[in-house]
Backbone as CSV, one residue per row, in Angstrom:
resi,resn,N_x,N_y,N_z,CA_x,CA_y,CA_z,C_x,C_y,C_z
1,UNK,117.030,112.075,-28.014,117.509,113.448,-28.021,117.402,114.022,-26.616
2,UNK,118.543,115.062,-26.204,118.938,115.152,-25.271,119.523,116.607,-25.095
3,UNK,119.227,117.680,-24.024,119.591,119.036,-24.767,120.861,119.009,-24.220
4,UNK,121.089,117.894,-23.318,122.818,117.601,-22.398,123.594,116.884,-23.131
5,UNK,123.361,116.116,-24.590,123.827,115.537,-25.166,124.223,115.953,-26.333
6,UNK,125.860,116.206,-26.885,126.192,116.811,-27.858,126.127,115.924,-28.814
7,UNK,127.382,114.771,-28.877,126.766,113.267,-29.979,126.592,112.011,-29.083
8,UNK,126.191,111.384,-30.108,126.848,109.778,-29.174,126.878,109.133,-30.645
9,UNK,127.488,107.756,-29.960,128.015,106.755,-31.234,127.251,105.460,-30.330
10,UNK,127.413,104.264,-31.392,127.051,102.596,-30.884,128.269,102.228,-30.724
11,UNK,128.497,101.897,-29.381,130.057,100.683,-29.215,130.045,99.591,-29.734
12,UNK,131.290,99.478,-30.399,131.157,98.103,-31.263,132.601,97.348,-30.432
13,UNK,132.229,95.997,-30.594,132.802,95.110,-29.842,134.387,95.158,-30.033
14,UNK,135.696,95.470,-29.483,136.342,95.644,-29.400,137.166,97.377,-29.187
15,UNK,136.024,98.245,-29.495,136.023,99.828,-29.234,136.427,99.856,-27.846
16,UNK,135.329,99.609,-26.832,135.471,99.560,-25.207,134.759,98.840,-24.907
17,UNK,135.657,98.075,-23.945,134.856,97.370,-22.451,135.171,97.271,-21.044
18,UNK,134.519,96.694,-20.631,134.572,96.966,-19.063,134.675,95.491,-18.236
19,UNK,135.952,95.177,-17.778,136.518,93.888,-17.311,135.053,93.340,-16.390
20,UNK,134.650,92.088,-16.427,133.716,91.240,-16.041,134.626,90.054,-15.142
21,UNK,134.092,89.997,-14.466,134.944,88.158,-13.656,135.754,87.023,-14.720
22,UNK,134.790,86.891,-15.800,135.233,86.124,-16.610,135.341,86.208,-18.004
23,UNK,135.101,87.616,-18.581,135.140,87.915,-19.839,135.104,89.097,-19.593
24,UNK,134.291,89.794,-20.971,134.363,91.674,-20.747,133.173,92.013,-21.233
25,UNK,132.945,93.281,-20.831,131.078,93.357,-21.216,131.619,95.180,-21.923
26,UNK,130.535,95.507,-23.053,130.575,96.069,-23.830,129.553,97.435,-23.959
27,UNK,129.523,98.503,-23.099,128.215,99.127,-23.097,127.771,99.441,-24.778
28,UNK,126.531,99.779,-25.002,125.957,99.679,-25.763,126.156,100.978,-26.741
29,UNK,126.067,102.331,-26.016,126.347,103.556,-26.759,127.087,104.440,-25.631
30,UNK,127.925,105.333,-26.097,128.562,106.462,-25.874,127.890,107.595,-26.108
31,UNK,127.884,108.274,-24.789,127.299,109.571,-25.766,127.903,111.264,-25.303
32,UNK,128.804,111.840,-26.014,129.411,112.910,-25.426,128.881,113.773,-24.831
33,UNK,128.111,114.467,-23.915,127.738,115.636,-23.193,128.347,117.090,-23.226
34,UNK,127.872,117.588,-23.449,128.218,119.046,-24.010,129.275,119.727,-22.519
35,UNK,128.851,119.004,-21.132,129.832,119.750,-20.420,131.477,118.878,-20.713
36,UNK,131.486,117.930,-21.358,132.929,117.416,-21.817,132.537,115.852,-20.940
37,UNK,131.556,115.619,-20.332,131.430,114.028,-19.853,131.064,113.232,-20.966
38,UNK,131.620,111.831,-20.358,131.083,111.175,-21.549,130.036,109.684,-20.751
39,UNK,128.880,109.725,-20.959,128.001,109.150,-20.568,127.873,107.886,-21.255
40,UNK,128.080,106.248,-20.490,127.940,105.078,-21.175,126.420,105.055,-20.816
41,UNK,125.778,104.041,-21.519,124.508,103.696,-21.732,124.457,102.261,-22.107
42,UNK,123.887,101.378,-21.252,123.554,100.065,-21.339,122.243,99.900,-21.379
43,UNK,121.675,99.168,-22.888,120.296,99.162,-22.725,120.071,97.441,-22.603
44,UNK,119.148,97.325,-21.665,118.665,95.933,-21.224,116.901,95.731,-21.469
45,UNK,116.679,94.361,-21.983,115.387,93.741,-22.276,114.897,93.273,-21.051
46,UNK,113.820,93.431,-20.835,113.423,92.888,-19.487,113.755,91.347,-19.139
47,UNK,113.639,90.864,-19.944,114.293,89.220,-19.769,115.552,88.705,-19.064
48,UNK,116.127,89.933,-19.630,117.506,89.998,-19.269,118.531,90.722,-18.053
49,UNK,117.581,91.447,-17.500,117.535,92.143,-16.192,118.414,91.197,-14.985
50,UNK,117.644,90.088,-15.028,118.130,89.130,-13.737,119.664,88.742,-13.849
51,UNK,119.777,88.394,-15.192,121.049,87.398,-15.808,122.532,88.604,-16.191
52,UNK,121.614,89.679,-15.627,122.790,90.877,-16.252,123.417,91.729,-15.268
53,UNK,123.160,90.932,-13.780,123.166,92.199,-12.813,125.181,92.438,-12.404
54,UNK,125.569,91.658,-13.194,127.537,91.759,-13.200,127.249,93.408,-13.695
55,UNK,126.735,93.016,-15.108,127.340,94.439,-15.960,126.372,95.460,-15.072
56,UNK,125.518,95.500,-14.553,125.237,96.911,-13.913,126.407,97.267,-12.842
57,UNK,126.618,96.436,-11.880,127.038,96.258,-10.978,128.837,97.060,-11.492
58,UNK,129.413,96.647,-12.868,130.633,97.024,-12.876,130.272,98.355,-13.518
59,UNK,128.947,98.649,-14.299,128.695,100.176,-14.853,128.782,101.436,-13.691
60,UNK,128.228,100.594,-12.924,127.790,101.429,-11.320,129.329,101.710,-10.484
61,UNK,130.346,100.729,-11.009,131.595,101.101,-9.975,132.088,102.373,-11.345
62,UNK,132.100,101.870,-12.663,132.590,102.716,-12.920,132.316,103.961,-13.095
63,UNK,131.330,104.669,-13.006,130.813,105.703,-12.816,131.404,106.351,-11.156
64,UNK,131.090,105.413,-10.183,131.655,106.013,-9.362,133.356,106.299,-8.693
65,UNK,133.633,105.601,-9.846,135.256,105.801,-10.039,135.659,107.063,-11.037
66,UNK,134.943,107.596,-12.087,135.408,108.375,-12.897,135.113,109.662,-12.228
67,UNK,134.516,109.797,-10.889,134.482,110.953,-9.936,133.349,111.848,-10.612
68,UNK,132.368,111.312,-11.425,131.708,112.195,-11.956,131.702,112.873,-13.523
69,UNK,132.734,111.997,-13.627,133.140,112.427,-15.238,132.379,111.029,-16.739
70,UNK,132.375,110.492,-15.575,131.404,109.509,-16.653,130.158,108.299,-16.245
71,UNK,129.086,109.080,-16.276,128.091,108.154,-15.558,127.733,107.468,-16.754
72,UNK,126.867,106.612,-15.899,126.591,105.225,-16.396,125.288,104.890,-16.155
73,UNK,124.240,104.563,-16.986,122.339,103.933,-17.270,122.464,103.130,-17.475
74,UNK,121.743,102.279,-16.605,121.593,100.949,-17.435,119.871,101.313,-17.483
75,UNK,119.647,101.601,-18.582,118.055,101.541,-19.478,117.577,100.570,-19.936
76,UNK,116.019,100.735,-19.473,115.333,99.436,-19.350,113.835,100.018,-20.006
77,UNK,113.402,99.221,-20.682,111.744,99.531,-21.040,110.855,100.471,-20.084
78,UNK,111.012,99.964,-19.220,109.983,100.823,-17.693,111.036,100.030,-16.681
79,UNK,111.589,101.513,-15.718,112.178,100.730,-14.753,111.519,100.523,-13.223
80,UNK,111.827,99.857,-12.172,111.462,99.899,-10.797,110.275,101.079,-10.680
81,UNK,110.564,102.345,-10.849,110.185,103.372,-10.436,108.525,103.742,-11.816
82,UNK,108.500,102.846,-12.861,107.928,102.928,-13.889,108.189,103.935,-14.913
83,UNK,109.579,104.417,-14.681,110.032,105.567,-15.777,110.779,104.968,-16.978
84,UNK,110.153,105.764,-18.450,110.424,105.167,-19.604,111.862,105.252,-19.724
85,UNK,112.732,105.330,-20.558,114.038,105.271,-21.086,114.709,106.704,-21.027
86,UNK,113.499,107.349,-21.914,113.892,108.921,-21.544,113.337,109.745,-20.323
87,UNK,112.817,108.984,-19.661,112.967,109.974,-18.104,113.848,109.218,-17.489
88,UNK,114.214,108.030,-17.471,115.757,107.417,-16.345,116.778,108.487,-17.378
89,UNK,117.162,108.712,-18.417,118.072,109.689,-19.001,118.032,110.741,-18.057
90,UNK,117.074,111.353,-18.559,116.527,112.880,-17.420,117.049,112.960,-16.296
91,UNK,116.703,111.923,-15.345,117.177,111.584,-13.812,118.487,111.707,-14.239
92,UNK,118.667,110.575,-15.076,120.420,110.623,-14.517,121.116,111.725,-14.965
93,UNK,120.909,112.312,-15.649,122.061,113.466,-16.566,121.526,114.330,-15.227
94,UNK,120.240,114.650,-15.175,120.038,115.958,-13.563,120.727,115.322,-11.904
95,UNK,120.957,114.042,-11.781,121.505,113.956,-10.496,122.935,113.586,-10.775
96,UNK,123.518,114.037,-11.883,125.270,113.696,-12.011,125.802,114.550,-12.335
């Protein structure tokens, strides 16, 4: 819960994706924002961090392609900085 967040839904595989080198990668949830953005959300297992750095990498262009209209988390258990899931939210919805 989110006081910037009006709904969100789970993306299901063929809803949306986001072209990869060699296939297509699928963010995990949508979630509408009350100023009319719509915020993807990729959640990653720590295991999986290393083996996943395409899909950040194309979350990260696309965010900075939608000019601000649709950022992009990739959420992690505890990240770099040791912030849980819902403070990388926090950050990101306050610096976008």
């Amino acid at each position: 819960m989110h006081q910037q967040i009006g709904r969100w839904m789970t993306n299901v595989v063929g809803m949306f994706d986001l072209p990869l080198a060699t296939s297509t990668f699928h963010p995990d949830f949508f979630a509408e924002l009350k100023d009319g953005r719509v915020l993807l959300v990729e959640n990653k297992g720590e295991h999986l961090i290393e083996h996943e750095q395409q899909k950040k990498n194309i979350g990260g262009r696309w965010e900075e392609k939608s000019g601000g209209k649709s950022p992009f988390l990739w959420a992690v258990k505890k990240d770099e900085h040791g912030r849980d899931v819902h403070r990388q939210l926090q950050d990101k919805l306050a610096q976008s």
